[in-house]
Steps between C-alpha positions, in 0.01 A plus 500: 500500500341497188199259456586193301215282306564138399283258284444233758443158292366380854165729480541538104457879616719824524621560872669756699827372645541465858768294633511329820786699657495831387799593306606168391419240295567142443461363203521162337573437153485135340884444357635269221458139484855442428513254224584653212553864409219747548398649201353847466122388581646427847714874485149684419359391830838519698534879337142561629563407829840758495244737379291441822802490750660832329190688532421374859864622580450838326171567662751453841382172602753215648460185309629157618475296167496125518571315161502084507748291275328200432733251431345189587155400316429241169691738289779524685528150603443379122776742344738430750452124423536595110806687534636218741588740728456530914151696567678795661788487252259532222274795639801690643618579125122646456505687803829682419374551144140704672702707716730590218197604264338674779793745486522486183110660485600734821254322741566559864558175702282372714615483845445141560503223271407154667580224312203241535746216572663746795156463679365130470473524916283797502253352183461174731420670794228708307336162327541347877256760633254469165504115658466544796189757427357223292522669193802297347446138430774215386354288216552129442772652258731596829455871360337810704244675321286800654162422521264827294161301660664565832603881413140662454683846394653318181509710186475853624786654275327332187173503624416152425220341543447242775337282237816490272701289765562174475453389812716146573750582164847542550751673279872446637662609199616897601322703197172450382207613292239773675214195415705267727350643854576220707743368822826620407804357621672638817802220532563299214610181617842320342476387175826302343434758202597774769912303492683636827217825584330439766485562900352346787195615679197341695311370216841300367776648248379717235534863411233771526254658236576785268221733681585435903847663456387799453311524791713353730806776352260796522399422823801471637654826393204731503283326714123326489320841408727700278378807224595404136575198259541512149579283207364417153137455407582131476588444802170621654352121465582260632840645640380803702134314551706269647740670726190736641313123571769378703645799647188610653359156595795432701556885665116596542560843365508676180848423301532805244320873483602550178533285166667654189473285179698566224337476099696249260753622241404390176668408177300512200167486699611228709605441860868517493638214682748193459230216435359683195933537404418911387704596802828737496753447778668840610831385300297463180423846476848653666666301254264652144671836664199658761636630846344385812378827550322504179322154583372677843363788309299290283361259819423791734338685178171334525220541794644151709054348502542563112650212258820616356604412118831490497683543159869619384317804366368645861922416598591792242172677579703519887860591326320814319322600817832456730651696266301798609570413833882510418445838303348689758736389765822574279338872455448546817851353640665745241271815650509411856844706539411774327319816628196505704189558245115344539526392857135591632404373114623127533403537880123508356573187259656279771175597736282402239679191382542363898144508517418337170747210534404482903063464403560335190718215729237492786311444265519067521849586299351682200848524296374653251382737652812542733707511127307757366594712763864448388491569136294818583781594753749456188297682272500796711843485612607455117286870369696647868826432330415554165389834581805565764292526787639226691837423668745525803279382790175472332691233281607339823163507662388317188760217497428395844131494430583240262738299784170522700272358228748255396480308874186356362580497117827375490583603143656799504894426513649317196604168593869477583640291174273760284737758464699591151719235400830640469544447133184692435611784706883433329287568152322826680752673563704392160235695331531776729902490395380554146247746511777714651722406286259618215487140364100510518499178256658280749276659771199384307659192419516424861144664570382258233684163679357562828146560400492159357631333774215690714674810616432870487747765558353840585678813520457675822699873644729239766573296149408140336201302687500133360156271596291227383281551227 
């Protein structure tokens, strides 16, 4: 099995992957806070971490994939009370909207998706041991905050200094600033501003902190020790500081091998994100007329530790460079059952392209890399047929070269509602009619209608070939 090399944000360092169990690997991916609609700052880590799984699967391994829904936190708990709506009434509309955008951008599923108010048993019994260890602490406020003084490891993901912590603070609210290193809360005790959320537990009715669901829902489903967990960069303090705190404190072993951060998006130089309002939801950028699988193009374009600036121009940047994609394929679909020429030829290409894409993957997901390998692939393949050197079973050979790549990129078959719409292809072959017929004005009349509604008709052998411009 080929060697794989991650980035781990744990040692700040490059690192050879070795899971615990060879062969398989279980991975844990922070979810959606399901509040509102995630917009596409969210999508550029989620398409990362489909990037990751994909290229774990092609390299052969078996990934169990754990994604958490949180749907009960001050966001949640605050919208739901602003849209007068039930708590899981109000997330369940957000939840069916991420699944449907997920397909939308051809992500594979995870294969488990806990919702944190599913597992409010298993997050007590986790902040029970911390207790009972001393660690945890209930504060004249009723709440249960984990105690960093008590933790000596504290800070090893961020690599903070001892002296930063403010020993004896609390911060109960779930997010917070990276200066705020203090007791954060594990339980948050009832508050009337909280309406009908809350459960009971030892320390009184309340509901439990933002950071301790993650660890309880991890552990549960891959277990104390397990090999990867990813997310965005800003979730590495105090969310993933957090969970490593309390996860290992209570277990006494290490909680992750592996920690994958993801680089912001970016809008005009600037974090994109909904507090700052420069956001786009998936629907705002279907709806100005891009395809989901134009959208992925342009998220998995971009190393996943490098900020991505996301503009409309980089969107038809990825329609002009799917286009070639489309080309190629159509070429070779219309060779493959022809006769037999440039077999050993395309043989060499696919050789040299497997082990581009495979090193260039390895590689801590160099994409670009892994890209350039296909656009040389389609170069080559394009002078074959030019030239006539290539068809029959070398054209075959190619096309399932691309099926092969494609299990990691994803971008290679139009999306289903992307076909010609049948009065375009009504038009195509009315101008066909009349260039029979000799009427060759009407046939540029027609030529001249489509291309300004963004089509282009090109004549091929097997007739009329309509496509986006």
């Amino acid at each position: 099995m080929t060697q794989l090399t991650f980035y781990n944000s744990l040692s700040h360092w490059p690192e050879e992957f070795k899971p615990i169990e060879e062969g398989k690997v279980g991975l844990y991916t922070c979810g959606p806070t399901v509040y509102n609609f995630a917009h596409i700052g969210n999508f550029r880590c989620y398409m990362f971490e489909d990037l990751l799984k994909r290229t774990l699967l092609y390299f052969g391994y078996n990934v169990k994939h754990v994604m958490n829904l949180t749907d009960v936190d001050d966001k949640t708990i605050r919208g739901s009370q602003a849209a007068k709506m039930p708590l899981t009434e109000f997330t369940q509309q957000y939840k069916d909207a991420f699944f449907k955008d997920i397909a939308t951008l051809r992500i594979i599923p995870a294969d488990i998706y806990p919702a944190a108010t599913d597992h409010i048993p298993e997050m007590i019994a986790l902040i029970q041991r911390l207790f009972d260890l001393g660690i945890a602490y209930q504060a004249e406020d009723k709440s249960v905050y984990f105690s960093i003084a008590k933790w000596p490891k504290y800070g090893q993901l961020m690599k903070i200094d001892r002296d930063q912590m403010r020993v004896g603070v609390r911060i109960k609210m779930d997010e917070y600033a990276k200066e705020s290193v203090a007791d954060f809360a594990l339980w948050k005790a009832y508050d009337e501003a909280d309406g009908d959320v809350a459960w009971d537990s030892p320390w009184g009715k309340g509901r439990p902190g933002w950071h301790i669901e993650c660890s309880a829902m991890s552990g549960k489903y891959l277990g104390k020790t397990f090999d990867m967990h990813c997310g965005g960069i800003d979730n590495m303090f105090p969310h993933h500081e957090d969970e490593i705190a309390q996860s290992e404190a209570a277990n006494g072993c290490k909680f992750v091998n592996y920690w994958l951060h993801c680089a912001h998006l970016m809008v005009d130089g600037q974090k994109m994100s909904k507090s700052l309002g420069n956001f786009f939801t998936l629907r705002d950028i279907l709806a100005k007329g891009y395809s989901g699988r134009e959208i992925r193009w342009v998220l998995i374009g971009a190393h996943y530790r490098q900020s991505l600036n996301f503009s409309f121009k980089a969107l038809d940047d990825a329609r002009v460079a799917l286009q070639r994609i489309d080309a190629v394929l159509l070429r070779l679909k219309e060779l493959s059952t022809a006769a037999d020429a440039g077999e050993a030829e395309v043989k060499a290409m696919i050789e040299a392209t497997d082990a581009k894409f495979a090193d260039s993957l390895a590689e801590d997901l160099n994409i670009s890399g892994a890209l350039a390998a296909i656009f040389d692939f389609i170069r080559d393949l394009n002078r074959a047929m030019d030239a006539g050197n290539l068809s029959g079973k070398a054209a075959q050979a190619a096309l399932k070269a691309f099926e092969h790549y494609d299990t990691v990129l994803a971008v290679c078959q139009p999306d289903a509602d992307a076909g010609v719409p049948a009065e375009v292809q009504a038009l195509a072959e009315e101008r066909q009619a009349a260039r029979k017929a000799k009427n060759y004005a009407r046939a540029d009349e027609i030529r001249k209608q489509l291309d300004a509604e963004g089509w282009v008709i090109e004549d091929t052998p097997k007739g009329p070939r309509v496509k986006r411009k």
